[in-house]
Jmol script that loads the backbone (N, CA, C; Angstrom):
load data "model"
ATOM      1  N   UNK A   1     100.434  89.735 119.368  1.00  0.00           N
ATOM      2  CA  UNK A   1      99.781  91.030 119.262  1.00  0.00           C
ATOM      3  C   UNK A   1     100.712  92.006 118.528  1.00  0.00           C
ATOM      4  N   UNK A   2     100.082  92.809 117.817  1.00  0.00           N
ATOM      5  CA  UNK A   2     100.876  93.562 116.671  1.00  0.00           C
ATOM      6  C   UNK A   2     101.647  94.751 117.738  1.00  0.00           C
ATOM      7  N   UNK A   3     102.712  95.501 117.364  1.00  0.00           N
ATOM      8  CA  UNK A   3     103.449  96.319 118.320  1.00  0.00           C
ATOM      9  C   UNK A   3     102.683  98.027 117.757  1.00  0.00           C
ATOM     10  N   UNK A   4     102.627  98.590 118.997  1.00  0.00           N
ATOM     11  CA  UNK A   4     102.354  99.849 118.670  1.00  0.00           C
ATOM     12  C   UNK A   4     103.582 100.953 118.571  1.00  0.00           C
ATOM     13  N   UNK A   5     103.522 101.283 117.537  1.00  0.00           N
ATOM     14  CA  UNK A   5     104.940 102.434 117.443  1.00  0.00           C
ATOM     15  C   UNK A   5     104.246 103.608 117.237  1.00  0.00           C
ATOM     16  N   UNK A   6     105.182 104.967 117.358  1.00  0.00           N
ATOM     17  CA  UNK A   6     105.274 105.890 117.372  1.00  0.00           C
ATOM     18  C   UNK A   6     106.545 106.346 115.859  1.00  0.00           C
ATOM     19  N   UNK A   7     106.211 107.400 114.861  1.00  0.00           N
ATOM     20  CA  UNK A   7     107.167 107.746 113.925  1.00  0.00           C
ATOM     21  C   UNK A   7     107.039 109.595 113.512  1.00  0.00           C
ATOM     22  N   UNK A   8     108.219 109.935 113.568  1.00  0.00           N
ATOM     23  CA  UNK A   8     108.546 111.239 113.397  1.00  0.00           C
ATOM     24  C   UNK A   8     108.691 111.092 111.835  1.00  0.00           C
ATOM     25  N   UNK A   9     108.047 111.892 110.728  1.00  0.00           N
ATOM     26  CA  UNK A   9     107.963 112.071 109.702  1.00  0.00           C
ATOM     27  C   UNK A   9     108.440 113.309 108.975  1.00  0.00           C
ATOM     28  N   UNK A  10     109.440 113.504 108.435  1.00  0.00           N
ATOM     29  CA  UNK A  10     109.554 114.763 108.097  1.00  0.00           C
ATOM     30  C   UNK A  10     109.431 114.808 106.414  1.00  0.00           C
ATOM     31  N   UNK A  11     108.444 115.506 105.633  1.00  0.00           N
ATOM     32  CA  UNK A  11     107.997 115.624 104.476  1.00  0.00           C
ATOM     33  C   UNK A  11     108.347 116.677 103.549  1.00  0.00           C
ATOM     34  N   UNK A  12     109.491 116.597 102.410  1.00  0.00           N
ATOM     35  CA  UNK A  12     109.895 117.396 101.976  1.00  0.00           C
ATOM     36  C   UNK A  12     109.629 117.961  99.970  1.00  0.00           C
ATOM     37  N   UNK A  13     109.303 118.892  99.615  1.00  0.00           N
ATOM     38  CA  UNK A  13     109.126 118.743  98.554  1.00  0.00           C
ATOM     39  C   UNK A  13     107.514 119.759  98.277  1.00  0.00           C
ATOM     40  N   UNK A  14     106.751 119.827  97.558  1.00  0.00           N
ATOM     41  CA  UNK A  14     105.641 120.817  97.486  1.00  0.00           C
ATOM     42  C   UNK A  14     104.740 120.501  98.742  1.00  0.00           C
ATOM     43  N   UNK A  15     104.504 120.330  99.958  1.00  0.00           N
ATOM     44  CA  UNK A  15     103.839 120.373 100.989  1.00  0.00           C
ATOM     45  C   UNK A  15     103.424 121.382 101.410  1.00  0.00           C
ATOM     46  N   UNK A  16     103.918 122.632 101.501  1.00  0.00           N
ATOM     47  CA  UNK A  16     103.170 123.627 101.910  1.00  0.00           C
ATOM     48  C   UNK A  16     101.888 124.763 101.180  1.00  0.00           C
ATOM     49  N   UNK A  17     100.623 125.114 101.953  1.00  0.00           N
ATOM     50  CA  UNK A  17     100.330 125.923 100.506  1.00  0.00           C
ATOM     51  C   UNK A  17      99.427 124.687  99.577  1.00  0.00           C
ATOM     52  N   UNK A  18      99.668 123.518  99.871  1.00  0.00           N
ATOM     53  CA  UNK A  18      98.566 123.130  98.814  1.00  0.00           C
ATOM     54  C   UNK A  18      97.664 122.147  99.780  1.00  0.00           C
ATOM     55  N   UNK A  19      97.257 122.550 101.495  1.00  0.00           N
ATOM     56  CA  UNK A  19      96.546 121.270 102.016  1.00  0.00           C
ATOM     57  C   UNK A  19      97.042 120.122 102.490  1.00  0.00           C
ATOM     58  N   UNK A  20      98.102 120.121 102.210  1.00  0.00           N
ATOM     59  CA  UNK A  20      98.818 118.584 103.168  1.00  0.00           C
ATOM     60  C   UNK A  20      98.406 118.308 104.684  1.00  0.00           C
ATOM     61  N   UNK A  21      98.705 119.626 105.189  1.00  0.00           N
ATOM     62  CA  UNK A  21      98.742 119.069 106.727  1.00  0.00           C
ATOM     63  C   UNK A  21      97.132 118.506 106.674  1.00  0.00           C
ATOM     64  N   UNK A  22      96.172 119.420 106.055  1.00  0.00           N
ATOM     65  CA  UNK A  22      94.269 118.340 106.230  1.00  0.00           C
ATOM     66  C   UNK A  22      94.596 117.181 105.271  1.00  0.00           C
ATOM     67  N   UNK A  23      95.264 116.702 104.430  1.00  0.00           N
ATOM     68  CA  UNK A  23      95.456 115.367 104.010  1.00  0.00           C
ATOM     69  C   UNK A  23      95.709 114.678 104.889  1.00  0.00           C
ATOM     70  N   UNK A  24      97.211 115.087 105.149  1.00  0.00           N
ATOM     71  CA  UNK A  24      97.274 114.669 106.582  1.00  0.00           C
ATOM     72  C   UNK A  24      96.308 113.920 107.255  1.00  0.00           C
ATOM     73  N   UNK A  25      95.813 115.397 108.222  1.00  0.00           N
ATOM     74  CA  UNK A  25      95.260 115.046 109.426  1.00  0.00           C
ATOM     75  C   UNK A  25      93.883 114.001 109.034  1.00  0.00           C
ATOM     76  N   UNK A  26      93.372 114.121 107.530  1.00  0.00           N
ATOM     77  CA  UNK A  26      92.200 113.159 107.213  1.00  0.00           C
ATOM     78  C   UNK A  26      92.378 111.933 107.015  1.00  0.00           C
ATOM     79  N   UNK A  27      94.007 111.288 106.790  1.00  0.00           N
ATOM     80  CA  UNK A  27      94.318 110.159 106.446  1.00  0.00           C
ATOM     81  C   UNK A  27      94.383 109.381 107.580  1.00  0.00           C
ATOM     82  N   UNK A  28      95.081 110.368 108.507  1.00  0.00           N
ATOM     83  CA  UNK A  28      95.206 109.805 109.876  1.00  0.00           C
ATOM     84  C   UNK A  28      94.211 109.403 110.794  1.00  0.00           C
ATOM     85  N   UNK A  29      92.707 110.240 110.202  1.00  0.00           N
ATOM     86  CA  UNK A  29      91.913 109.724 111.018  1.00  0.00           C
ATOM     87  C   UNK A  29      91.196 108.496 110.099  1.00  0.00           C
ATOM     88  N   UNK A  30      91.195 108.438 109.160  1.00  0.00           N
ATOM     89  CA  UNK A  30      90.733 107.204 108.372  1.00  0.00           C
ATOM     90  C   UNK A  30      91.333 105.902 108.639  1.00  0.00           C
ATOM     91  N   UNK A  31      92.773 105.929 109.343  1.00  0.00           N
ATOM     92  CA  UNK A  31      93.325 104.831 109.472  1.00  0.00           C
ATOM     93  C   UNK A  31      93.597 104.642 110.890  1.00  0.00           C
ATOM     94  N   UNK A  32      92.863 105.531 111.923  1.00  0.00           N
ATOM     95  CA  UNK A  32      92.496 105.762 112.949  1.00  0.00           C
ATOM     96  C   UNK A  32      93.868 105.675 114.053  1.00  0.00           C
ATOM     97  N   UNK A  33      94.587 106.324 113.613  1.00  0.00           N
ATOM     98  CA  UNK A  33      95.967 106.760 114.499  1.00  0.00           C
ATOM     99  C   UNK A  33      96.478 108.233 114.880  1.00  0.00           C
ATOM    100  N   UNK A  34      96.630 108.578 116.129  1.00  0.00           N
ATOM    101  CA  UNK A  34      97.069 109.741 116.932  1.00  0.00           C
ATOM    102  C   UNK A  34      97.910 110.228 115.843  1.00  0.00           C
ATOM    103  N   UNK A  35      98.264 111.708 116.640  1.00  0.00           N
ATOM    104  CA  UNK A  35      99.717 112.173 116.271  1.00  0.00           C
ATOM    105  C   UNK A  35      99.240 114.011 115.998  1.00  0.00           C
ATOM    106  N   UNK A  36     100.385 114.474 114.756  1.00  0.00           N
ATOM    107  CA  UNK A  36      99.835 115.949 114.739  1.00  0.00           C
ATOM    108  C   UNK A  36     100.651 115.978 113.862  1.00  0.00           C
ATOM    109  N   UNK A  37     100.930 116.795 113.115  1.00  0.00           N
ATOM    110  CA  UNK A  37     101.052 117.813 111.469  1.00  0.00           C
ATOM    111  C   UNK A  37     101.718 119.227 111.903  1.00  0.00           C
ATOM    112  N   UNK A  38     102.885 119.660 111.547  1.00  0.00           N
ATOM    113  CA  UNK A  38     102.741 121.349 111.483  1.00  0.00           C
ATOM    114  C   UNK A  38     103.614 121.687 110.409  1.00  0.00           C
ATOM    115  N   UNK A  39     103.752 122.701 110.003  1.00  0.00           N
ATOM    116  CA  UNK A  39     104.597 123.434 109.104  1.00  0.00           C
ATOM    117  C   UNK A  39     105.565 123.441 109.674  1.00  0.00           C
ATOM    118  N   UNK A  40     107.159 123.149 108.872  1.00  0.00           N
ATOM    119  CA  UNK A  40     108.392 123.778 109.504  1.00  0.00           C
ATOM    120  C   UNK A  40     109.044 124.988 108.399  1.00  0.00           C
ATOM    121  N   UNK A  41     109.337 125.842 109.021  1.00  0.00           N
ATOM    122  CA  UNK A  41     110.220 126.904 108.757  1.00  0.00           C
ATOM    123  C   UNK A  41     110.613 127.034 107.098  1.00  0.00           C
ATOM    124  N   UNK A  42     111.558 125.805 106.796  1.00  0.00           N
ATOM    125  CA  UNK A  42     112.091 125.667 105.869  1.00  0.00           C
ATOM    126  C   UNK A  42     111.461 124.595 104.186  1.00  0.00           C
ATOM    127  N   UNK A  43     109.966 125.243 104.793  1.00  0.00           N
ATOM    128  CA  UNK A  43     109.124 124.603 103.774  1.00  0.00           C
ATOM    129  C   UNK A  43     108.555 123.240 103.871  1.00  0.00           C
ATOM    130  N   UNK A  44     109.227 122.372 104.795  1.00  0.00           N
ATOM    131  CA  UNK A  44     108.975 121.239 104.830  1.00  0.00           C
ATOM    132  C   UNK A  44     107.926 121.197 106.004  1.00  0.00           C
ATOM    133  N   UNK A  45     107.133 119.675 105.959  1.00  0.00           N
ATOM    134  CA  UNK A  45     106.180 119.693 106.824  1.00  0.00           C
ATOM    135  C   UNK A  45     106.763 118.439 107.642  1.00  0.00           C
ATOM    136  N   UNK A  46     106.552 118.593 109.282  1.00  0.00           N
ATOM    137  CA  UNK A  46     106.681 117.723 110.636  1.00  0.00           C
ATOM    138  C   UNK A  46     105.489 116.847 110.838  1.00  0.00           C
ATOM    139  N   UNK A  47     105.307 115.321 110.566  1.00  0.00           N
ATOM    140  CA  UNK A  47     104.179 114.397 111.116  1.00  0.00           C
ATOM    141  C   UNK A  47     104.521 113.631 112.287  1.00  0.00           C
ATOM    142  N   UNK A  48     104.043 113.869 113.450  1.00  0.00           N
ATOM    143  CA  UNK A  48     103.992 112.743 114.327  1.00  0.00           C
ATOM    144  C   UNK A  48     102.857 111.844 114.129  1.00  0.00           C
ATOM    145  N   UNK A  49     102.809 110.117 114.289  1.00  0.00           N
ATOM    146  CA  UNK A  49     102.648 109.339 113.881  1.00  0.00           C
ATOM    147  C   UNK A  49     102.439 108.176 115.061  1.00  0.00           C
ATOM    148  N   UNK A  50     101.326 107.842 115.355  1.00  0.00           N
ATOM    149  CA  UNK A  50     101.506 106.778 116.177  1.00  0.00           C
ATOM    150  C   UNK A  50      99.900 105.660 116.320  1.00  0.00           C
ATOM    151  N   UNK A  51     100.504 104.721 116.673  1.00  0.00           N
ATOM    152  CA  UNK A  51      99.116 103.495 116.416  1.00  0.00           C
ATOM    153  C   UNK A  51      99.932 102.110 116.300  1.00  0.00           C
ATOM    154  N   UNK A  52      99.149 100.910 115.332  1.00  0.00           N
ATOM    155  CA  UNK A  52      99.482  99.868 115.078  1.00  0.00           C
ATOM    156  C   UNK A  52     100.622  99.985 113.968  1.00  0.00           C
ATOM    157  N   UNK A  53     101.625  99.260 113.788  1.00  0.00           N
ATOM    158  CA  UNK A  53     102.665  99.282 112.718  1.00  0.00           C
ATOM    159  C   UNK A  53     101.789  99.141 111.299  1.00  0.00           C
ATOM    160  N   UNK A  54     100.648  98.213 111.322  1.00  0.00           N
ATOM    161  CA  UNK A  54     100.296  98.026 110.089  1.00  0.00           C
ATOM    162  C   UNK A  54      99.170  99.402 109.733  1.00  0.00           C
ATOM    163  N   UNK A  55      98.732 100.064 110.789  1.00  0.00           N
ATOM    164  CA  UNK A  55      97.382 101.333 110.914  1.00  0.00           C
ATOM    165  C   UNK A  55      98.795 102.227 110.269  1.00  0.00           C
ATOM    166  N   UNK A  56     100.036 102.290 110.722  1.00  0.00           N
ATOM    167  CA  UNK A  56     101.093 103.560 110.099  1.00  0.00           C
ATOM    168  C   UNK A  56     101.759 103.125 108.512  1.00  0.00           C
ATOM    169  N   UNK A  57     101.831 102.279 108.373  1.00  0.00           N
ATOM    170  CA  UNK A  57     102.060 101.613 107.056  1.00  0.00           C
ATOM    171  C   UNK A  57     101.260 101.936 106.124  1.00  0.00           C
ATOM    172  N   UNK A  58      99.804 101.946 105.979  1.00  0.00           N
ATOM    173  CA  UNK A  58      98.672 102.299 105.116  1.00  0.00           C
ATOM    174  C   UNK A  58      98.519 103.597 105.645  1.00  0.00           C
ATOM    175  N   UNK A  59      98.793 104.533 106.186  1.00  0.00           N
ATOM    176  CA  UNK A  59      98.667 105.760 106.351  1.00  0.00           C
ATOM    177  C   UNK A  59      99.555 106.120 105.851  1.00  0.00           C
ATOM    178  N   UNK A  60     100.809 105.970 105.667  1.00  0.00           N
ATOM    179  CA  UNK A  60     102.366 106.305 104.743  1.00  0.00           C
ATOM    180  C   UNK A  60     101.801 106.703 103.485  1.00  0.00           C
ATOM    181  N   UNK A  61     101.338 104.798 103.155  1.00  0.00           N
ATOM    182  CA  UNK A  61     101.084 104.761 101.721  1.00  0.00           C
ATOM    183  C   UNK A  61      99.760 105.524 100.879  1.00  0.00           C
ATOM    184  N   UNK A  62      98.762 105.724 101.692  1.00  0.00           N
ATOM    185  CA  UNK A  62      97.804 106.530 101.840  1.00  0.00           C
ATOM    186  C   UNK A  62      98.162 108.167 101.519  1.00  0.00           C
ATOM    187  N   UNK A  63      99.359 108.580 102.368  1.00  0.00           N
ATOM    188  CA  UNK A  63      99.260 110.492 102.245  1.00  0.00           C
ATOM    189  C   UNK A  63      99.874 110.603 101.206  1.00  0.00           C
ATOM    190  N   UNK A  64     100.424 109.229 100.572  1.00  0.00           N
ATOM    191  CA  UNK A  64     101.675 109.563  99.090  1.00  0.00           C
ATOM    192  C   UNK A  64     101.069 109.606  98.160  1.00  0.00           C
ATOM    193  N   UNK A  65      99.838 108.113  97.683  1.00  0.00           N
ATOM    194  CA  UNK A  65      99.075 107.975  96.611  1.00  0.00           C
ATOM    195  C   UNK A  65      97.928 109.030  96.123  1.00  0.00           C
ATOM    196  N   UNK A  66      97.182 109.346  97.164  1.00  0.00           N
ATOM    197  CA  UNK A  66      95.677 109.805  96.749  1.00  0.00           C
ATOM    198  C   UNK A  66      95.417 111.249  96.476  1.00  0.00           C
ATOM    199  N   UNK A  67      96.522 112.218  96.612  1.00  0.00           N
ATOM    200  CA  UNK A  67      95.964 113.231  96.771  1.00  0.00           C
ATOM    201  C   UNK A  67      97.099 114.562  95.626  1.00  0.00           C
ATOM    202  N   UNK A  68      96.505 114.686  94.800  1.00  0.00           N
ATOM    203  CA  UNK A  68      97.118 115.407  93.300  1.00  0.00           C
ATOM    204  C   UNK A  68      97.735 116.507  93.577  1.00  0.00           C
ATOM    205  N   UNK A  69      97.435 116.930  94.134  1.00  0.00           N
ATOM    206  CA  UNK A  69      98.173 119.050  94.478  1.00  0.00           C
ATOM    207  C   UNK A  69      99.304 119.049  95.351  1.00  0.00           C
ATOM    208  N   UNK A  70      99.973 117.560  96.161  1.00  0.00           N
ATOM    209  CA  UNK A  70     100.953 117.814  96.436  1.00  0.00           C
ATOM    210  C   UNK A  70     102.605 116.873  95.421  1.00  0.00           C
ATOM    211  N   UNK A  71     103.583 116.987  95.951  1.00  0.00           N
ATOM    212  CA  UNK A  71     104.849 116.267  95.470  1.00  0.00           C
ATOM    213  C   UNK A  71     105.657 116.390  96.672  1.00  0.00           C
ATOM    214  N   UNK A  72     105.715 114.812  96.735  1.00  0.00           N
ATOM    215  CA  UNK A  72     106.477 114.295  97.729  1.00  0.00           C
ATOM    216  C   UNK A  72     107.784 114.276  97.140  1.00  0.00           C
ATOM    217  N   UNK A  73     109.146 114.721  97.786  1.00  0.00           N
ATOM    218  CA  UNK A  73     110.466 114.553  96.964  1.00  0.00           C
ATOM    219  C   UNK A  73     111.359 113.604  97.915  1.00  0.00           C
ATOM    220  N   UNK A  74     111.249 113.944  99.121  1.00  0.00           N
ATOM    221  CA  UNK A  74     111.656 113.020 100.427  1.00  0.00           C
ATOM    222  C   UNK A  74     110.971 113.064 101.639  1.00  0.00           C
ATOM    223  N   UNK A  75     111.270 111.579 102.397  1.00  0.00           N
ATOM    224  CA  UNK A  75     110.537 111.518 103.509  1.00  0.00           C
ATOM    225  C   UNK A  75     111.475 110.989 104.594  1.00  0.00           C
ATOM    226  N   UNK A  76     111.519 112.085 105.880  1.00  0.00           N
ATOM    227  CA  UNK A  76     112.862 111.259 106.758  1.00  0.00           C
ATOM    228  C   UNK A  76     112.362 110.501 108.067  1.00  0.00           C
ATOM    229  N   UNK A  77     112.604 109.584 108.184  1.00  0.00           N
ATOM    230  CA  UNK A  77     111.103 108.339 108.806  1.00  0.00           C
ATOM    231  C   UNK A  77     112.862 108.227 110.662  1.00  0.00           C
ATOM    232  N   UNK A  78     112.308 108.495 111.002  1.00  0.00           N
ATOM    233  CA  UNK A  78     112.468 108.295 112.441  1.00  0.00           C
ATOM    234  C   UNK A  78     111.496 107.851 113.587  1.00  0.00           C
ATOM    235  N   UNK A  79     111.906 106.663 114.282  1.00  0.00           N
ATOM    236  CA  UNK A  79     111.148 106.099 115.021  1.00  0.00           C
ATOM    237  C   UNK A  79     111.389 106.800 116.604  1.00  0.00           C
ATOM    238  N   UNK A  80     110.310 107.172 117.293  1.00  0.00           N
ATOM    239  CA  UNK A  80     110.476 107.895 118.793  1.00  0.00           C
ATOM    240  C   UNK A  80     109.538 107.033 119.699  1.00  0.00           C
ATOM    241  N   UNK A  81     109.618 107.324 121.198  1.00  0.00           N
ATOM    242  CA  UNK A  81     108.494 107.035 121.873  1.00  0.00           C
ATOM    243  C   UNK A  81     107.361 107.492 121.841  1.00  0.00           C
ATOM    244  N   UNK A  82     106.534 106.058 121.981  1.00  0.00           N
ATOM    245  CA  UNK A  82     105.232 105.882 122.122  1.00  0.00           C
ATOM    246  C   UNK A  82     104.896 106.934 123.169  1.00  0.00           C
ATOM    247  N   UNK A  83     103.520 107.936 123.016  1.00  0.00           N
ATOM    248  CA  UNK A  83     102.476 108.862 123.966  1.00  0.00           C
ATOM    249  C   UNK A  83     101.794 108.342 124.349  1.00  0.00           C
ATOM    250  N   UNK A  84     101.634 107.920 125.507  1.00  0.00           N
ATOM    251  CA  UNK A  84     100.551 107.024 126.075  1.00  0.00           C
ATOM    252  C   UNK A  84      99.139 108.003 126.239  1.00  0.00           C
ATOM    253  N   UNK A  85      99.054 109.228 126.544  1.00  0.00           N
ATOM    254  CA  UNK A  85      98.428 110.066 126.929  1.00  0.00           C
ATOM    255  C   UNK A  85      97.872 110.678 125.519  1.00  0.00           C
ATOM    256  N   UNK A  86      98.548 110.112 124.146  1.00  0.00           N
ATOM    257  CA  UNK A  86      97.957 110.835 122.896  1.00  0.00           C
ATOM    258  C   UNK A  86      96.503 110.416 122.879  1.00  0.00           C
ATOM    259  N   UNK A  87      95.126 111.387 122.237  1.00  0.00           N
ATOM    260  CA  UNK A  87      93.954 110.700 122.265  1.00  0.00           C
ATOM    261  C   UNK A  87      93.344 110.951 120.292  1.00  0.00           C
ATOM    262  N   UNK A  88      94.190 111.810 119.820  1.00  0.00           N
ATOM    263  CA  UNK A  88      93.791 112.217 118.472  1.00  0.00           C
ATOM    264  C   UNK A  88      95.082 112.676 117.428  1.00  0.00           C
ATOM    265  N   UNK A  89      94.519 113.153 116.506  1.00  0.00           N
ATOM    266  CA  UNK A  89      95.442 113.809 115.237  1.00  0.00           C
ATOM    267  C   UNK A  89      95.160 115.625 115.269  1.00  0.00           C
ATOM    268  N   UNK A  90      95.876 116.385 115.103  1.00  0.00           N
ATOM    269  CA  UNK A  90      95.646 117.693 115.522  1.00  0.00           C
ATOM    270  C   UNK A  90      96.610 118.176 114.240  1.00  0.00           C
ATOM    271  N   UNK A  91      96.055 119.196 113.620  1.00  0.00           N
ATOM    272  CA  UNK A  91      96.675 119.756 112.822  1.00  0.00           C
ATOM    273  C   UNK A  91      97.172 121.091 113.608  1.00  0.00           C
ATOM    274  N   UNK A  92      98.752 121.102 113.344  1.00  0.00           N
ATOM    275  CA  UNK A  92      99.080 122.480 114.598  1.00  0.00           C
ATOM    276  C   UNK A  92      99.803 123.740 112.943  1.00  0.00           C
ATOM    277  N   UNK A  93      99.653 124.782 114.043  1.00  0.00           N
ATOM    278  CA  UNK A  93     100.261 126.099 113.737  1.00  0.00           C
ATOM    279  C   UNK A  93     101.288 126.485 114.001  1.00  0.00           C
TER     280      UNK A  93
END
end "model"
wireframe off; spacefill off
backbone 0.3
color backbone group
């Protein structure tokens, strides 16, 4: 059985201001995995991330390819514990 992980995403580069976090939150539900989106401070955007390893893999590759108005410059991929209690994707404020 495939392992379920949990990944802290931190997204750096034109993300704010052009729609990411609803890319985001639309990719995530297309590939049908929890988690949440917010703006940080210093321009960059915070993804929590969680589901099947292969459901977070095509969601990676998914928020990078499809969508024109942003530029990804770096991505800092940290693995955390699994939310047992997560039930969706939430775009926060």
């Amino acid at each position: 059985m495939e392992e379920r992980v949990r990944y802290e995403l931190i997204y750096t580069g034109r993300v704010q201001g052009v729609g990411f976090r609803y890319w985001v939150h639309s990719q995530a539900v297309k590939n049908r995995i929890t988690g949440w989106a917010r703006n940080n401070y210093n321009g960059s955007v915070t993804v929590q991330v969680q589901g099947l390893r292969s459901q977070i893999e095509k969601f990676e590759y998914d928020v990078q390819t499809g969508y024109k108005y942003i530029r990804i410059d770096h991505v800092a991929k940290t693995r955390i514990p699994y939310d047992t209690d997560e039930r969706r994707f939430e775009v926060r404020y």
